[in-house]
N, C-alpha and C positions, 0 to 999 in steps of 0.2 A: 163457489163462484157461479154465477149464471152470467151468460151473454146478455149482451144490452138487446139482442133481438128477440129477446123472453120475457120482455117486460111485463108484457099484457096476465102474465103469469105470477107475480109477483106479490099482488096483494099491496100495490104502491098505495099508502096515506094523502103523501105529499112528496115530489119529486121521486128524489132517491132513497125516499123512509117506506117498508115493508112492514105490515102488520104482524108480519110472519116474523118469529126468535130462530134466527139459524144455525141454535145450539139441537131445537129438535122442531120440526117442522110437522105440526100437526095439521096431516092431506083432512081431516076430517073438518076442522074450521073454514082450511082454504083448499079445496079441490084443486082448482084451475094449475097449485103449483104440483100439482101429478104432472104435468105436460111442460115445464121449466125443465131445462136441459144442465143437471146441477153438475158443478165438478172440484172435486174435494182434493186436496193435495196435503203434504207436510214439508215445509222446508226441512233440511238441514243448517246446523251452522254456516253462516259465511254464503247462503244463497239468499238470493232476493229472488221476489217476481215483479212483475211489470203487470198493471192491468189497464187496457183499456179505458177510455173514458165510456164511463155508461155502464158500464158492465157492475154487477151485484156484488158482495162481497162480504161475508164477515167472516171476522178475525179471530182469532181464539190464540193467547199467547203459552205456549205448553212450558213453558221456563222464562227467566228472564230475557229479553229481546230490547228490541228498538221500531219501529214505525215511522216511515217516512210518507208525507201526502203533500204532494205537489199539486197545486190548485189555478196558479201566479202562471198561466199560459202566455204567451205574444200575441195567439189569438184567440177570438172569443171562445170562451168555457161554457156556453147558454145553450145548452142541452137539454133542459126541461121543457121543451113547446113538445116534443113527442108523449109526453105521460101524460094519459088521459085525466087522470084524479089531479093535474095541477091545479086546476082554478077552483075546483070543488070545495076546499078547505080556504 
């Protein structure tokens, strides 16, 4: 996971899509994510996490699991005017 305040770090495409595979993140394609403040975790069974809207993330499922993404807010969800590479693509 990275903070949403790390974005500038990220190697964003389009919004929320990283050019970076965050199974191995090769600093030598994308330097800048040297200076991303990564933070790596493992659930257990029967734990959940909560993340932030914004905030970076991939998944890697070590056993069989479930995934839930809540998206269907009350208020707006329109988070992309901060990512510099939006309108670029």
């Amino acid at each position: 996971m990275v903070p949403f305040s790390d974005t500038q770090h990220m190697a964003n495409r389009l919004r929320c899509y990283s050019k970076a595979d965050g199974r191995a993140i090769h600093y030598e394609r994308f330097p800048s994510m040297r200076y991303a403040h990564l933070i790596e975790c493992t659930l257990a069974p029967g734990e959940f996490l909560f993340l932030p809207i914004g905030w970076w993330h991939y998944v890697e499922g070590l056993d069989a699991s479930a995934t839930m993404t809540f998206t269907n807010f009350l208020r707006s969800n329109d988070f992309s005017r901060p990512y510099a590479a939006y309108h670029e693509l």
